[in-house]
matplotlib code that plots the C-alpha trace (Angstrom):
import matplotlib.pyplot as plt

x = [89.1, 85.9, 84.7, 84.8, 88.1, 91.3, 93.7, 97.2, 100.6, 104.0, 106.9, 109.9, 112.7, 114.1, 117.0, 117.1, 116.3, 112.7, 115.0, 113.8, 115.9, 116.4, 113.9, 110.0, 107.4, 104.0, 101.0, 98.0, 94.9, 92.3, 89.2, 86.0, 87.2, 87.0, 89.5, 91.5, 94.1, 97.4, 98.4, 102.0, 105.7, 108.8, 112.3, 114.7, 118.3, 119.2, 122.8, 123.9, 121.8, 118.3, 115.9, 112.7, 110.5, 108.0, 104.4, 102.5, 98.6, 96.7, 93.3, 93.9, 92.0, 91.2, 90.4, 92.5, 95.8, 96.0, 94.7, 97.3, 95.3, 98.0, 101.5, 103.4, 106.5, 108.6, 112.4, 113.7, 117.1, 114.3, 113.4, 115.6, 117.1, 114.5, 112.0, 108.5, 106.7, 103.0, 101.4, 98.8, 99.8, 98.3, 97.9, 98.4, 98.0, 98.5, 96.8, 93.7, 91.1, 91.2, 88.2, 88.8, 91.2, 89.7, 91.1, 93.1, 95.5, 97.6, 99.1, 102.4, 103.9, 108.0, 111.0, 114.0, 117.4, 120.7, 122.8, 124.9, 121.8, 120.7, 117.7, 114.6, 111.4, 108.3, 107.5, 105.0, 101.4, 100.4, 98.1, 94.0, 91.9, 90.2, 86.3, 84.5, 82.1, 78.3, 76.7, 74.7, 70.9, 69.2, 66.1, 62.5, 65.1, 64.5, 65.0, 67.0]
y = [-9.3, -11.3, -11.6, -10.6, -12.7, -12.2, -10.6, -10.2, -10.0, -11.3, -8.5, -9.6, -9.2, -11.8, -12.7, -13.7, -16.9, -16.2, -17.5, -15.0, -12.6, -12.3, -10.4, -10.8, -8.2, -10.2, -6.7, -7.4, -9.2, -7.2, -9.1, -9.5, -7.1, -7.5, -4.2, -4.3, -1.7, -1.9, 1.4, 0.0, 1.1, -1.1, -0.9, -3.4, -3.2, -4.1, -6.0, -7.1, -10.1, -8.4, -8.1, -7.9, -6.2, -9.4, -9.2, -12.6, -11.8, -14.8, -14.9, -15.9, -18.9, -20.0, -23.9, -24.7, -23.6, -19.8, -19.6, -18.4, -15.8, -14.5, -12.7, -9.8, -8.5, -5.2, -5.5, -3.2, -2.2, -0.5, 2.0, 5.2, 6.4, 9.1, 8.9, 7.6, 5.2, 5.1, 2.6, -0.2, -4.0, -6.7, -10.2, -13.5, -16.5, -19.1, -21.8, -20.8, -19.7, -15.9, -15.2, -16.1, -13.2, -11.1, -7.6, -8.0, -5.1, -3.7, -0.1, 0.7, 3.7, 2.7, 5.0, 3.7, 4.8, 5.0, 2.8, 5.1, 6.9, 7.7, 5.6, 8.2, 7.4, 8.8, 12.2, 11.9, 12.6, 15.9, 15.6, 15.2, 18.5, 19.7, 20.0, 22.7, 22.2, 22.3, 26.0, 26.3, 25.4, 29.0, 28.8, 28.6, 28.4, 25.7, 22.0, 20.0]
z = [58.8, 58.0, 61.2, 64.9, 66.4, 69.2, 66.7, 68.0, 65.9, 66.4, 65.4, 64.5, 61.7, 59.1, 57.2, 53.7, 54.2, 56.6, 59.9, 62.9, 64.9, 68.5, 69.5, 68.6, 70.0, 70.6, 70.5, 72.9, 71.8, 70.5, 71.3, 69.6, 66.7, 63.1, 62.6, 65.6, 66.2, 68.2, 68.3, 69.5, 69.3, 68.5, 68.1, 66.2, 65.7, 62.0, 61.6, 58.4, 57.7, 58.2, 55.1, 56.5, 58.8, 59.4, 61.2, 61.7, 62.6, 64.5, 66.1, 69.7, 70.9, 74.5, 73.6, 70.7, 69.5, 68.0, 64.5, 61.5, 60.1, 58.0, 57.3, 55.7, 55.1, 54.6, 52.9, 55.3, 52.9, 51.0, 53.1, 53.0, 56.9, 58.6, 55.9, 57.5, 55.9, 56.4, 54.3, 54.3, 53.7, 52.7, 54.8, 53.0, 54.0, 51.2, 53.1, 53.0, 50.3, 49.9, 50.5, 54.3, 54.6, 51.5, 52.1, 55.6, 55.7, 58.1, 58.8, 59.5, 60.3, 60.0, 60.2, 59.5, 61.8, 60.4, 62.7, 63.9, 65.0, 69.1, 68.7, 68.8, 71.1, 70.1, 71.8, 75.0, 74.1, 75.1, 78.1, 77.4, 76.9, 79.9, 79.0, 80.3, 82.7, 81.3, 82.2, 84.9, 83.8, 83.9, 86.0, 83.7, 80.9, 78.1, 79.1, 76.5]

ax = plt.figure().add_subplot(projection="3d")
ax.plot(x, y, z, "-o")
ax.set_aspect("equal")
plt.show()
């Protein structure tokens, strides 16, 4: 982004003709970021009518409504069952100049389930590395 906002996205899927789905997955606010990141999981059922994967990015405001900073969409009957997907896409937002949103991306990870699949959750994380604990300082040995 340009500069330091509240980003948050809306996640949700379309039809062909843009109309929304039944479920919509709203990520937290970042604040005071210019390259926030989510770092958040979702899972959407895909019937017939779906066509796109649709993320709507805003910069949250306390005073005045949220601001539109931009949107971007994936065709999901593109992207083949089980294969990952981890690309970087590009936010547009035809209503204002470019140079407002010059070079917003986003980064998706997507996999794609067949839907006769067991839906998959990510594996836990593996617990966080122990450190060490520092060495005793050596007496009369070097500070620092």
């Amino acid at each position: 982004l340009m500069r330091a906002g509240d980003a948050y996205c809306l996640v949700f899927m379309t039809d062909a003709h843009g109309m929304p789905g039944d479920v919509a997955y709203k990520t937290d606010v970042v604040p005071h970021s210019s390259t926030p990141s989510w770092n958040e999981e979702f899972l959407f059922g895909i019937n017939p009518r779906t066509v796109n994967l649709t993320i709507t990015m805003f910069d949250k405001d306390a005073v005045t409504d949220d601001d539109l900073i931009g949107s971007m969409q994936v065709n999901v009957n593109e992207l083949e069952p089980w294969r990952e997907v981890d690309e970087w896409y590009k936010i547009v937002n035809t209503q204002l100049p470019a140079i407002k949103i010059h070079d917003a991306m986003i980064r998706l990870q997507i996999t794609r389930q067949p839907a006769d699949a067991e839906p998959v959750k990510a594996p836990p994380r593996p617990p966080a590395k122990q450190l060490a604990p520092l060495p005793a300082p050596v007496p009369g040995g070097p500070v620092g």
